[in-house]
C-alpha positions as CSV (number, residue, x, y, z in Angstrom):
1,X,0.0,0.0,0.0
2,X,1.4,3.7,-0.7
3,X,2.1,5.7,1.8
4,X,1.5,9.1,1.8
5,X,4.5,11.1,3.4
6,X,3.2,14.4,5.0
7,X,4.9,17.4,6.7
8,X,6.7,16.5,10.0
9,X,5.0,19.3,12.6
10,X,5.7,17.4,15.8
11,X,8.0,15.2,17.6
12,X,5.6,12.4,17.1
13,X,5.4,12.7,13.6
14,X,9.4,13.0,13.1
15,X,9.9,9.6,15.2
16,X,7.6,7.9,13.1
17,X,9.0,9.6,10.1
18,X,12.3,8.0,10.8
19,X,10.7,4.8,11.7
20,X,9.6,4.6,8.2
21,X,12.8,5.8,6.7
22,X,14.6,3.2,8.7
23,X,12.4,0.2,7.5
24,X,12.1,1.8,3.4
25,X,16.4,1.3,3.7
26,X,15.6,-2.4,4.6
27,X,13.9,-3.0,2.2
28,X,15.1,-3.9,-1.7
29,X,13.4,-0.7,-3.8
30,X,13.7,-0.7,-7.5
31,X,14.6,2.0,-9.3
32,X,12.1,4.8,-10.1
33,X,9.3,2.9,-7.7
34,X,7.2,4.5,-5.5
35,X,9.5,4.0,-2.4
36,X,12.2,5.0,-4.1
37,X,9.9,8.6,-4.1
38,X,8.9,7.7,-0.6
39,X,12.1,7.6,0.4
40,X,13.3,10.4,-0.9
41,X,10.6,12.8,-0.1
42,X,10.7,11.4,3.6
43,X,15.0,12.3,3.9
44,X,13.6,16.0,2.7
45,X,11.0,16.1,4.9
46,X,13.4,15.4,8.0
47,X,16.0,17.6,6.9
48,X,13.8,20.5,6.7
49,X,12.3,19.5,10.0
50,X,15.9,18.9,12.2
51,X,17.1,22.0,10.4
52,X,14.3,23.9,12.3
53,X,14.5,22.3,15.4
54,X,17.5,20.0,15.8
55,X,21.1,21.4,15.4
56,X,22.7,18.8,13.4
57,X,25.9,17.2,14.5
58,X,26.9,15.9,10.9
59,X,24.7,16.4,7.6
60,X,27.3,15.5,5.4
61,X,27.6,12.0,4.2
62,X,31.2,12.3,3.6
63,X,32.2,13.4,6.8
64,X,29.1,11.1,8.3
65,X,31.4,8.1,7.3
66,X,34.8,9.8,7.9
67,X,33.7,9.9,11.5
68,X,32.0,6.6,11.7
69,X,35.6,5.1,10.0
70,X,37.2,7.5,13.2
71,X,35.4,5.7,15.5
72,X,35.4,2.0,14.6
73,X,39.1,2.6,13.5
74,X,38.4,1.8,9.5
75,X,40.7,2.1,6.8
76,X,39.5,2.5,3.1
77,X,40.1,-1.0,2.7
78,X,37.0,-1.8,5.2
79,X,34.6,0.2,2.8
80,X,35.4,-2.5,0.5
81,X,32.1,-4.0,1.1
82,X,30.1,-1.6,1.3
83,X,30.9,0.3,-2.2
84,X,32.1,-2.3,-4.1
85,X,35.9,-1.7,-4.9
86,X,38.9,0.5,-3.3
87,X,39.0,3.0,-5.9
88,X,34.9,3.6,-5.5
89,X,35.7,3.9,-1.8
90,X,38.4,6.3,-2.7
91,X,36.4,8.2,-5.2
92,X,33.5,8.7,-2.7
93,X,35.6,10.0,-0.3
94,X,37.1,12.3,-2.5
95,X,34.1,13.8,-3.5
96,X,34.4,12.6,-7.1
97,X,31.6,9.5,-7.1
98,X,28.3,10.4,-5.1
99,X,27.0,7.4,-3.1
100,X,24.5,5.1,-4.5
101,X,21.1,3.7,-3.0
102,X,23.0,0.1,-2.6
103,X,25.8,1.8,-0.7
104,X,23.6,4.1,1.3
105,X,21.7,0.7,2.3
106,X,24.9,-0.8,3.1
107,X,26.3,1.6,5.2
108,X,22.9,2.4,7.3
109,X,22.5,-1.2,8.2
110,X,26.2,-2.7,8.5
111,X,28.0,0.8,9.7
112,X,24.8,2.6,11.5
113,X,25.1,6.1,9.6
114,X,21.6,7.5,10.1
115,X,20.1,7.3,6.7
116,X,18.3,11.0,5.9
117,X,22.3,11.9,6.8
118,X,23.6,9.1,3.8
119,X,20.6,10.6,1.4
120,X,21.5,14.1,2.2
121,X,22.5,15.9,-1.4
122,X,23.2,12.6,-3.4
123,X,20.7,13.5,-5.9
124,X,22.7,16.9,-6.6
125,X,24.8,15.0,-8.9
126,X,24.6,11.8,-11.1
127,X,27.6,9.7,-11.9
128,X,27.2,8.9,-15.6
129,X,29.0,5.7,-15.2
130,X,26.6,4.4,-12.3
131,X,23.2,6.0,-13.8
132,X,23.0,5.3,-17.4
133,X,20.1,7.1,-18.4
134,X,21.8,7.4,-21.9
135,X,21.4,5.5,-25.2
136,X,25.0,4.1,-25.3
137,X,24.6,3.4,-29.1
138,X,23.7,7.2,-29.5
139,X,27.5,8.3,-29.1
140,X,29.5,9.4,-31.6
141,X,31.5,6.0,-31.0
142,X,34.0,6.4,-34.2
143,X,34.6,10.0,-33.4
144,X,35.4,9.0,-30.3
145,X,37.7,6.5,-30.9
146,X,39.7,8.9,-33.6
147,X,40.0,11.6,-30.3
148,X,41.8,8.7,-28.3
149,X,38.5,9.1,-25.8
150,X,38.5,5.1,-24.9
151,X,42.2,4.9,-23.6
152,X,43.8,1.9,-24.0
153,X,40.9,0.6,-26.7
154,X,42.4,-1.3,-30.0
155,X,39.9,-3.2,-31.6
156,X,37.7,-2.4,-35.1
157,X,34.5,0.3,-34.9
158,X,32.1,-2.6,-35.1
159,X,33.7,-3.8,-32.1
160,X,33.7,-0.4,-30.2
161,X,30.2,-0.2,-31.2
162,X,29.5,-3.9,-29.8
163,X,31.0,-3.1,-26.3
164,X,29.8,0.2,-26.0
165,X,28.2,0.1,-23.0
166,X,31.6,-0.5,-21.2
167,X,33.5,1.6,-23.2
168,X,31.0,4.6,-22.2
169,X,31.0,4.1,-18.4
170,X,35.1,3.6,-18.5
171,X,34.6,7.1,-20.2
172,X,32.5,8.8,-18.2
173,X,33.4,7.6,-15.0
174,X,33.6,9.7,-11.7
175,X,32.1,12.6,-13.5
176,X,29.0,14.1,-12.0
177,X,26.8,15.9,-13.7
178,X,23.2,17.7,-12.1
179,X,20.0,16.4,-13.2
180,X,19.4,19.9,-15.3
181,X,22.4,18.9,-17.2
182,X,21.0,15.3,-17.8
183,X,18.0,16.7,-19.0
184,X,19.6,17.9,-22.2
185,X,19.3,14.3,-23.9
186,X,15.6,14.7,-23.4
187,X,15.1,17.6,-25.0
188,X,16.5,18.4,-28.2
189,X,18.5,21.9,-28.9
190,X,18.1,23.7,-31.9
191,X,21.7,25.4,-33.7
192,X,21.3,27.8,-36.6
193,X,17.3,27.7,-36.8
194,X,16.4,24.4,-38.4
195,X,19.6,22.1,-37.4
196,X,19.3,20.2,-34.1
197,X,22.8,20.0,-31.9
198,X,23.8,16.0,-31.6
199,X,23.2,15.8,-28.0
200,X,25.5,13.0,-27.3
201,X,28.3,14.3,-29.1
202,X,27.7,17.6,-26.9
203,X,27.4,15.1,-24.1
204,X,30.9,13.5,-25.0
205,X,32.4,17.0,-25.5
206,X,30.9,17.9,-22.2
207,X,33.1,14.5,-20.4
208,X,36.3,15.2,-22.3
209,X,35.8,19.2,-21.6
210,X,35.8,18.3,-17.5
211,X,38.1,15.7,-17.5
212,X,40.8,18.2,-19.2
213,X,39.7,20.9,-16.5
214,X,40.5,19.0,-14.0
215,X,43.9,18.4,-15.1
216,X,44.8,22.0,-14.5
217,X,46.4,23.2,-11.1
218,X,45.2,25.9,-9.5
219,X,46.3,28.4,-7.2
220,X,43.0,28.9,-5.7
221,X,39.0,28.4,-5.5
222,X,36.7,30.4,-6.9
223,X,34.8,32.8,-5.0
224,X,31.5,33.9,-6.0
225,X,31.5,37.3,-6.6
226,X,35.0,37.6,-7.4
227,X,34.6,37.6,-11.1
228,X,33.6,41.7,-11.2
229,X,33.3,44.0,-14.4
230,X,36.7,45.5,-13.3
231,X,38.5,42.0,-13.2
232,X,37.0,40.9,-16.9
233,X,38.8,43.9,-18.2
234,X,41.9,43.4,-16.7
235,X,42.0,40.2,-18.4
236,X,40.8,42.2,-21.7
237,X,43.9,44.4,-21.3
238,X,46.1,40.8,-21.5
239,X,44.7,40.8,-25.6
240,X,47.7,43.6,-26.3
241,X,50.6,40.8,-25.6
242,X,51.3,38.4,-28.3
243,X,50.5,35.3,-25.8
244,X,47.3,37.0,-24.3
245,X,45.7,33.8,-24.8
246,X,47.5,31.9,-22.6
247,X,48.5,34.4,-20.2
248,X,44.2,34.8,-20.1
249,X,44.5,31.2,-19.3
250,X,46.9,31.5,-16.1
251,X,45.3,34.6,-15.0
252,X,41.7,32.6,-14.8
253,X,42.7,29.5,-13.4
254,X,44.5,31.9,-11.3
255,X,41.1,32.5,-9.6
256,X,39.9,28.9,-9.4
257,X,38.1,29.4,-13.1
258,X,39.1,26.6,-15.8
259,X,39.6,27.5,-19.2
260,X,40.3,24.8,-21.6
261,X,40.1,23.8,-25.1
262,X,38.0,21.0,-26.8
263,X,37.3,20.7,-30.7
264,X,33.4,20.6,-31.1
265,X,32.3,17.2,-32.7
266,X,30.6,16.7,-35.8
267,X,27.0,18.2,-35.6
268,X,27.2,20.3,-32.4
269,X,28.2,23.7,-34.3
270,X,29.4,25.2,-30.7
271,X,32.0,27.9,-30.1
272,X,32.1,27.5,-26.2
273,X,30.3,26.7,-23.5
274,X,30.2,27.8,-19.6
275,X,29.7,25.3,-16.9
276,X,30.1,24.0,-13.3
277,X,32.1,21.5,-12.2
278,X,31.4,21.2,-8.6
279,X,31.8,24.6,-6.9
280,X,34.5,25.4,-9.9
281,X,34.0,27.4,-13.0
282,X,35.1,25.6,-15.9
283,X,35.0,27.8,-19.9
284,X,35.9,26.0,-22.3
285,X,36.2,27.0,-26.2
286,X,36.4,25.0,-29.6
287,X,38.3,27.4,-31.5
288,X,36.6,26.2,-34.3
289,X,36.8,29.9,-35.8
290,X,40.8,30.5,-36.3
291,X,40.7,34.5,-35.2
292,X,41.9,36.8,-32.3
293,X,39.1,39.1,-32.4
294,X,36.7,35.9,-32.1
295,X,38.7,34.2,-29.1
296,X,38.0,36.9,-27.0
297,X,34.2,37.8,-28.0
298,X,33.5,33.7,-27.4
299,X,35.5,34.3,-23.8
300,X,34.1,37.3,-22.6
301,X,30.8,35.8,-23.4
302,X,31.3,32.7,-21.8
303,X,32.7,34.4,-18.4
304,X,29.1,36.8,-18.8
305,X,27.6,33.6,-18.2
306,X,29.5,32.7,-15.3
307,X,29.3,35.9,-13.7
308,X,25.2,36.2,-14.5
309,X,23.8,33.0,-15.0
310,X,25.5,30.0,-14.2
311,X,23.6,28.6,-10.6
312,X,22.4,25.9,-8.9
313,X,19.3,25.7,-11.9
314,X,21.4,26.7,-14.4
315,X,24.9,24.8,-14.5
316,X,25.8,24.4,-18.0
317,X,25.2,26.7,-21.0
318,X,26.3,26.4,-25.0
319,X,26.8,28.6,-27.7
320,X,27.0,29.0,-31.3
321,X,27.3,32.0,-31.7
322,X,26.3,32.3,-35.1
323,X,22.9,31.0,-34.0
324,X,20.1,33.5,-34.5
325,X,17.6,32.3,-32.4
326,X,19.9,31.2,-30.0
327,X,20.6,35.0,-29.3
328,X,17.0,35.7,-28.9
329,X,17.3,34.9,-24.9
330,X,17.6,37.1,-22.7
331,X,20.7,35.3,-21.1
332,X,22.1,35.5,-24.7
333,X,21.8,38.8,-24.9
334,X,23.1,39.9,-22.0
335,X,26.2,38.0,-22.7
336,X,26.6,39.5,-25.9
337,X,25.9,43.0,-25.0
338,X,28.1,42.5,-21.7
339,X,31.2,41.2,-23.5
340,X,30.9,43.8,-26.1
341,X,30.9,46.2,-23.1
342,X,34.0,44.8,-21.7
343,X,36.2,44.3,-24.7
344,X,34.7,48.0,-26.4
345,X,32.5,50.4,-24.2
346,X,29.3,51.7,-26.4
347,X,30.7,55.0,-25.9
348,X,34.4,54.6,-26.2
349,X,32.4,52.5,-29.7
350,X,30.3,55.7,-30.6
351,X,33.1,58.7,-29.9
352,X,35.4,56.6,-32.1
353,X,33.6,57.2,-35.4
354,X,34.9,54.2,-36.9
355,X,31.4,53.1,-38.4
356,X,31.6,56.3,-40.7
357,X,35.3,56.1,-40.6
358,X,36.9,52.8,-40.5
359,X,40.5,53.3,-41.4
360,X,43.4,51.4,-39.9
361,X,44.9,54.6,-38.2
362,X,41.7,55.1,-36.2
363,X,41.5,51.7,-35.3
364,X,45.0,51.1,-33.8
365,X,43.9,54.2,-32.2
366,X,40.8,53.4,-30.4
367,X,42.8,49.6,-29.4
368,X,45.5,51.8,-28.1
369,X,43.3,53.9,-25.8
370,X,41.8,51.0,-24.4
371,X,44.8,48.8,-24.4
372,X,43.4,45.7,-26.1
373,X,44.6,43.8,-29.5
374,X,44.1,45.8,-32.7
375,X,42.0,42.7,-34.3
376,X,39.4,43.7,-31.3
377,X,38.6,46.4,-32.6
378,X,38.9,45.6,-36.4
379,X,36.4,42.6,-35.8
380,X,33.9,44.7,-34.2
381,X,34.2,46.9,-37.5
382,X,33.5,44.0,-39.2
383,X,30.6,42.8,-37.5
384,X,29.1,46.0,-37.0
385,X,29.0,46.6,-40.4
386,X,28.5,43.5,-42.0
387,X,31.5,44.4,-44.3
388,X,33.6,41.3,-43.1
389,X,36.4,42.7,-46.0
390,X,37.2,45.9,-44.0
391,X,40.3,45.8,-42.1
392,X,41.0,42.5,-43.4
393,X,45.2,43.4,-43.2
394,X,44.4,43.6,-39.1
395,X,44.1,39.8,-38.1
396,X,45.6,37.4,-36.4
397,X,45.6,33.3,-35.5
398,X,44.7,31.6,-32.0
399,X,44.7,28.2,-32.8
400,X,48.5,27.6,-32.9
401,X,49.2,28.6,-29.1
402,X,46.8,25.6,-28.1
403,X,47.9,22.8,-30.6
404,X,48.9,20.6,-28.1
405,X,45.8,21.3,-25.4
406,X,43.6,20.8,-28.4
407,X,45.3,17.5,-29.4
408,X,45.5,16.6,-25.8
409,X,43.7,13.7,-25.0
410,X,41.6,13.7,-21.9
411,X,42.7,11.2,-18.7
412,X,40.4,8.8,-17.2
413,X,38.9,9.3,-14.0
């Protein structure tokens, strides 16, 4: 019979609230039953209720079982059992692998963690490799394999289409992703009006993109906040040195923001894309147009997002920015206009007179005065005028300072 779970008002109804929660953890639920919901709505039910009465000793799972392992004088090794391997029990602990219904059980009944503190936030993220809610077939499997995604993998395409399954959760192991960003594979996005974006190639991109962030060392973790209008165009002023690129990448990760480099796939059409990892930041940018003046539009845009609309709804955002109606959101918009702002003020733009005038003079000129690249300002020219032949001598190549992050191959987990 199906029980209804209501609000917990007295002490009376939070006993037998945990009475229940205690004998649903006993029990064998499948997947996506009506326990499973049960279950889940009761651990939010007495959360909300200890937070308004109850101080709570430990409501994190990690450092539940860090504690509980104090206690009864655990190693990893003695996790064994309960998650299945040492390098899950590592991975958990790390923070890099949320805990699972079967470990959860596990650990409430052998270890006696309570259980609302074992459920608490492990359906913020989804490990890809332990929740396939994904059509392995759908991948991109022999662009894929010519990236060097499935490290260590020799055999034919038919074969790497035959053991796909494994080959995806080897791949997209210990990477977490929130349910918003899961969503995407229900719900098809539209590129360039008609064309619809290849979701599991943006999916793929999306692994290699994360796993290559979190190859880069940092020298410290982002705070929110910290990412002001001042700050963007500091790192604008870095476009006037000849390896403004990469000295844009040091100063970002600099502040605990990743910037990386990922060729789109086949049928995705992206420039960039701005996403969480965790508490972190991560930008990351195809390149797939070979210009100066484009690298920094596509960043500045791309850090907008971070700074506006990147949040605990909203944790992963992609652009073509060629796409029409993509630029018809608000968010897009605001990007647009904001990185425009930063790289060119509207009326630094507007004193210039480089619409009616657009010679070469008047554009070093105006790059000068706000100590950014020439090719800045010529692309604005450009694309303010739709005259994409004007200033063509002032121009200049990003792609060859990131040959080897492009070809770069991203680790396993």
């Amino acid at each position: 019979m199906k029980q209804q779970v209501k609000v917990i008002k007295t002490q009376r109804d939070y006993d037998a609230a945990v009475l229940r929660l205690s004998a649903l953890m006993d029990e064998e639920i499948a997947p996506g039953s009506s326990k499973e919901a049960e279950l889940e709505l009761l651990a939010l039910v007495i959360e909300s209720y200890e937070r308004s009465k109850v101080e709570p000793v430990v409501s994190d799972p990690i450092e539940a079982i860090l504690f509980r392992m104090d206690q009864l004088g655990l190693r990893k090794v003695d996790l064994v059992p309960y998650m299945g391997s040492q390098s899950k029990v590592s991975e958990v602990l790390a923070r890099k692998r949320p805990l699972n219904l079967a470990m959860i059980r596990k650990l409430h009944q052998e270890l006696g963690i309570p259980a609302d503190v074992l459920l608490a936030k492990t359906d913020d993220a989804v490990d890809l490799s332990e929740a396939p809610s994904y059509d392995p077939a759908k991948f991109p499997i022999k662009e894929m394999i010519s990236r060097g995604y499935f490290e260590g993998f020799r055999g034919t395409l038919r074969e790497a289409r035959d053991n796909a399954e494994e080959l995806i959760r080897s791949f997209m192991r210990g990477i977490h992703l929130h349910p918003t960003q899961q969503a995407r594979l229900r719900a098809p996005m539209h590129q360039s009006g008609t064309r619809l974006m290849d979701e599991y190639a943006l999916l793929a991109w999306h692994v290699a993109v994360l796993k290559k962030a979190r190859q880069i060392k940092f020298k410290s973790v982002y705070v929110k906040g910290s990412l002001t209008d001042e700050r963007l165009k500091e790192l604008a002023r870095l476009s006037r040195f000849e390896q403004g690129p990469r000295l844009a990448q040091e100063f970002l990760a600099d502040i605990g923001i990743a910037l990386v480099f990922e060729t789109h796939f086949n049928k995705t059409y992206l420039d960039g894309a701005a996403m969480f990892d965790g508490d972190r930041p991560v930008v990351a940018l195809t390149l797939r147009h070979d210009r100066l003046d484009n690298f920094w539009f596509a960043l500045m845009h791309e850090l907008v997002h971070v700074k506006e609309h990147l949040g605990p709804d909203r944790s992963f955002i992609a652009d073509n920015l060629e796409d029409k109606i993509h630029q018809q959101s608000k968010e897009e918009r605001e990007a647009d206009e904001g990185a425009r702002e930063i790289l060119i003020p509207h009326a630094e733009w507007l004193a210039s007179d480089l619409m009616n005038s657009p010679t070469m003079d008047a554009a070093v000129a105006l790059a000068d005065k706000l100590r950014i690249h020439p090719t800045i300002v010529a692309g604005r020219v450009r694309f303010e005028s739709g005259n994409w032949r004007l200033l063509s001598s002032i121009k200049a190549e990003v792609r060859c300072q990131f040959l080897g992050q492009l070809e770069e191959r991203p680790q396993l987990s």
